[in-house]
Structure formats: structure tokens, C-alpha cells
C-alpha positions as CSV (number, residue, x, y, z in Angstrom):
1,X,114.0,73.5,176.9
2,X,117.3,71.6,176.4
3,X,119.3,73.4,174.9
4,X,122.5,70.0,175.2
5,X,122.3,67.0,173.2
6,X,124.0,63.7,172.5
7,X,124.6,63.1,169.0
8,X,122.8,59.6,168.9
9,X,120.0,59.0,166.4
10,X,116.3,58.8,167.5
11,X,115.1,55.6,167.6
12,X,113.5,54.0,164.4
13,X,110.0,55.5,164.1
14,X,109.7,57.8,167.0
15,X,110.1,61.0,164.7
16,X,107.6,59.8,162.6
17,X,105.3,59.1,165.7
18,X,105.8,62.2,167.2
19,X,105.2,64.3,163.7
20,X,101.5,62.4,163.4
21,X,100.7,63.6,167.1
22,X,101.5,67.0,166.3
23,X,99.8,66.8,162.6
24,X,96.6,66.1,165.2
25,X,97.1,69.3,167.0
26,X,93.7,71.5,166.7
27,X,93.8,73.8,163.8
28,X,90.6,76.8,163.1
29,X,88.7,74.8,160.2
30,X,89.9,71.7,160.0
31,X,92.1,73.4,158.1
32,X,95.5,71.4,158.9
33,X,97.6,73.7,157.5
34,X,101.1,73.4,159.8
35,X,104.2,71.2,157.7
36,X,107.3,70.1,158.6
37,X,110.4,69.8,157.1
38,X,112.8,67.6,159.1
39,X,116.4,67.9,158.7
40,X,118.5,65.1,160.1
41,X,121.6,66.6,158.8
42,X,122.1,69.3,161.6
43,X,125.1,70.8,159.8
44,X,122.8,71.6,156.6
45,X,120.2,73.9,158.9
46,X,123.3,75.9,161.1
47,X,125.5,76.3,157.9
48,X,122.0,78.8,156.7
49,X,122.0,80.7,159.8
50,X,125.4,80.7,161.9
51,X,128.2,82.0,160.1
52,X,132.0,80.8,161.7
53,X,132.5,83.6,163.6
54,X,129.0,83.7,165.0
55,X,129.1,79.9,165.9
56,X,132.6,80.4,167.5
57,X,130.7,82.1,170.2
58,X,127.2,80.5,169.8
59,X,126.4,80.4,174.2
60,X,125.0,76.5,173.5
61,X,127.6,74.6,171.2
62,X,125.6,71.4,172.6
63,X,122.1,72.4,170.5
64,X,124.3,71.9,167.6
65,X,124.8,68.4,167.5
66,X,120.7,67.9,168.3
67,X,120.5,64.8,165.4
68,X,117.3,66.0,164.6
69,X,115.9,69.7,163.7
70,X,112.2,70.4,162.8
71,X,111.2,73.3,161.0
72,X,107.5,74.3,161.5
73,X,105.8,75.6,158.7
74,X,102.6,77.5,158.4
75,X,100.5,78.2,155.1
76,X,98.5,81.2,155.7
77,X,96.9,81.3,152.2
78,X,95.4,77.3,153.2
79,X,93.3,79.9,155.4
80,X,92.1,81.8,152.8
81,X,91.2,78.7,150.8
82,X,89.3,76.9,153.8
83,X,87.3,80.1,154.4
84,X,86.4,80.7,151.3
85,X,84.6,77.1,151.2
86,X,81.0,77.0,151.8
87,X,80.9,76.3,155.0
88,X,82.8,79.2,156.0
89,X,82.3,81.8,153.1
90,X,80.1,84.0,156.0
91,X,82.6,84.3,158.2
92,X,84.2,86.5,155.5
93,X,87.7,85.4,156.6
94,X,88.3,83.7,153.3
95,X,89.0,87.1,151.3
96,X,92.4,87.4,152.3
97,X,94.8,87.2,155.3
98,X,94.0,91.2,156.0
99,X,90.2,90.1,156.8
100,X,91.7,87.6,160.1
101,X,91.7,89.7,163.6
102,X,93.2,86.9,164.8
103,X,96.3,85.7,162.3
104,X,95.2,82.1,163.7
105,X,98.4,80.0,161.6
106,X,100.1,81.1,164.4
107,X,98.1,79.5,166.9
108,X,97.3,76.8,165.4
109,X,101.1,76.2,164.6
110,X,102.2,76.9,168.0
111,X,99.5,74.2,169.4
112,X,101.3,71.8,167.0
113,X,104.9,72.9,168.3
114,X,103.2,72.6,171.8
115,X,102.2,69.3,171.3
116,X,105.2,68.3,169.2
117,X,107.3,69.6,172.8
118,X,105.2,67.0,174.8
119,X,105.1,64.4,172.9
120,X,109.0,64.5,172.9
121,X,108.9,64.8,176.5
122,X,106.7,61.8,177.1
123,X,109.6,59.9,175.0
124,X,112.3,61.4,177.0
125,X,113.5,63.1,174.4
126,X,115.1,66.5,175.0
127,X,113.1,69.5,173.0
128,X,113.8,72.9,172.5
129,X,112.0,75.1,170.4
130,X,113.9,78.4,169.1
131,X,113.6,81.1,166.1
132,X,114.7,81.3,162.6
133,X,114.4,85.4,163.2
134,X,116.3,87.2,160.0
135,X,117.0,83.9,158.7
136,X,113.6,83.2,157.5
137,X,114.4,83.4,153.9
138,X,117.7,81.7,153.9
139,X,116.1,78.7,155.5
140,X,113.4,78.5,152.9
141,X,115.5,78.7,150.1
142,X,118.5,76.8,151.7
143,X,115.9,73.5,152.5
144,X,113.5,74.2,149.6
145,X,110.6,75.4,150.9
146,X,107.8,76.8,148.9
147,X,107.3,80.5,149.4
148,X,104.0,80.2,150.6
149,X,104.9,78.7,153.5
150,X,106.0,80.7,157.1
151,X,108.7,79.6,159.3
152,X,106.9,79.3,162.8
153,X,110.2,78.7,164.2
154,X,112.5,74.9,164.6
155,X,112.2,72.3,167.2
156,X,115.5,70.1,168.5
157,X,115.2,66.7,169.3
158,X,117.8,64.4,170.4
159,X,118.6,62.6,173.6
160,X,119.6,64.9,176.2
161,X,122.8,65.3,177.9
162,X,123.9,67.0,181.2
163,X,121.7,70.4,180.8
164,X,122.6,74.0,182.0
165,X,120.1,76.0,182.6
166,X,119.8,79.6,180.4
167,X,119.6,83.2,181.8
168,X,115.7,82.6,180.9
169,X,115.3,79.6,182.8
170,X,116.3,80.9,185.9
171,X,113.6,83.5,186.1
172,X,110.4,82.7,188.5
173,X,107.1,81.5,187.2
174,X,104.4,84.6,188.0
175,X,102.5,83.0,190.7
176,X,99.0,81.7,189.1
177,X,97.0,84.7,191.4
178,X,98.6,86.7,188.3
179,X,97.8,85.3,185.6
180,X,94.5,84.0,186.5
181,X,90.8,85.9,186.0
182,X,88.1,84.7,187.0
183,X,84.8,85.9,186.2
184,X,82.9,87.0,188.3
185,X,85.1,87.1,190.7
186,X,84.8,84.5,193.4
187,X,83.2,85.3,196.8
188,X,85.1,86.7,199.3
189,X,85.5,83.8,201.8
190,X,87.9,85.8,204.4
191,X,85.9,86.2,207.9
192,X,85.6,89.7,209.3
């Protein structure tokens, strides 16, 4: 995640191209139902959430000046609506958003931020993705966003300058022995 940019404008077209990969990302259904709202005035979006004082001591003054911000939106009722269809109507998901175990507009927004982080990465673009946390509402009603529609959280893009690493970075990657199960387990191949 870079969390220091250079002010410079992205490239003619390359936001657009990097919105329609992430518009491809997989969604439950076909149901496509992840947005964005791009705001290329950076100012507009930090104005909602960083007051003066809070921005006087903000630990990365460098992810302000990202020229590009990307809210990711999420429609959870466009679930409802798909499931309701008939091809889905058994699955009895389209009665409301209390009948999904799995609240899968997050998923399937978070693929699309995923993808949205790679394909910016494959442009050598610097990414980060971050919150909107108790700022949820101002950012909807600050960039006029219907209120049927989540904040997933905001990707920066913008061409990266000299980086330092956060706190978070610094921690070690669990090796993959944790985080991997395998079933069954595989044979035990140590001689004795």
C-alpha cells in the first residue's frame, strides 16, 4: 500500500481502464452490483473526513495529494433484486438482506477493490486502499451518493513517490504452514 504520492495526473484513459477491469471482478449472480465514484479533486473527499486539526497531525500528509481517490460502493438491495429473479427465487436469498449467511456485497466488492489494487500495480501506479469508518455518511452526502449504496471503503491512485513503510507493514507475513489446511491431510513423508 503506498501511502506517498506525486501530485501528477494519471495518464489519459488509465482510470477508465482500470475501473472496467474491476467492473469484471466476480460478483454472486451476475449481479454486478459494486459502483464507483471517482473524485479527482482530492481536497473535496479529505475536507468530509479530516478536520484542520486532525489533518495537522494526519501520520501520511503524502496520501493527500493522491490525484485520484475511488470510493467503492456496494448496493446490497441489487441482491435482494437478483435473488428474487427466477432463477434464483429458491435460494430464498431474495427476501431481504437478513435471509444472506454470507453478506456477499462485501465480497464481491472487496474482489473488485482487489482487482482494482492489481490492476494499478500492473500500471505502476501506487494503490492504497483505506476506510471511510465514522465518515460513512458524510461521504455519501458530501459526493452525492444515493443512500442505498455502502461505502466499501476508498482506493488512492497516483504515481508513487519515495515510500515509508507503516507500523503495519513492518509486521511478518504468518508463514503459509499457518494459514494453509489441507484436507485430508497429506501423508506423512518423514522416514523413521
Amino acid at each position: 500500500m503506498c501511502r506517498n504520492y506525486l501530485p501528477d495526473p494519471l495518464p489519459d484513459g488509465l482510470l477508465t481502464q482500470l475501473l472496467d477491469q474491476a467492473r469484471r471482478s466476480p460478483s454472486a449472480g451476475n449481479t454486478q452490483a459494486v459502483e464507483f465514484c471517482v473524485v479527482t479533486d482530492p481536497e473535496q473527499y479529505w475536507r468530509l473526513t479530516l478536520t484542520p486539526e486532525r489533518r495537522a497531525k494526519f501520520p501520511w500528509p503524502g496520501l493527500l495529494v493522491a490525484p485520484v481517490l475511488v470510493v467503492v460502493l456496494t448496493n446490497p438491495e441489487r441482491y435482494v433484486e437478483r435473488y428474487a429473479e427466477p432463477d434464483k427465487a429458491h435460494t430464498g436469498l431474495g427476501d431481504s438482506t437478513d435471509a444472506w449467511p454470507v453478506p456477499y456485497w462485501w465480497v464481491d466488492a472487496g474482489m473488485a477493490v482487489q482487482t482494482l489494487l492489481m490492476a494499478a500495480s500492473a500500471a505502476d501506479l501506487g494503490s492504497c486502499f483505506f476506510g471511510t469508518f465514522e465518515h460513512e455518511e458524510a461521504v455519501l452526502d458530501g459526493l452525492n451518493i444515493p443512500k442505498s449504496h455502502r461505502i466499501v471503503g476508498v482506493v488512492a491512485l497516483g504515481h508513487p513517490a519515495p515510500n515509508r513503510s507503516s507500523q503495519s507493514a513492518r509486521r511478518p507475513r504468518r508463514p503459509l504452514g499457518e494459514v494453509l489446511h489441507t484436507h485430508p491431510p497429506p501423508p506423512n513423508t518423514e522416514d523413521g
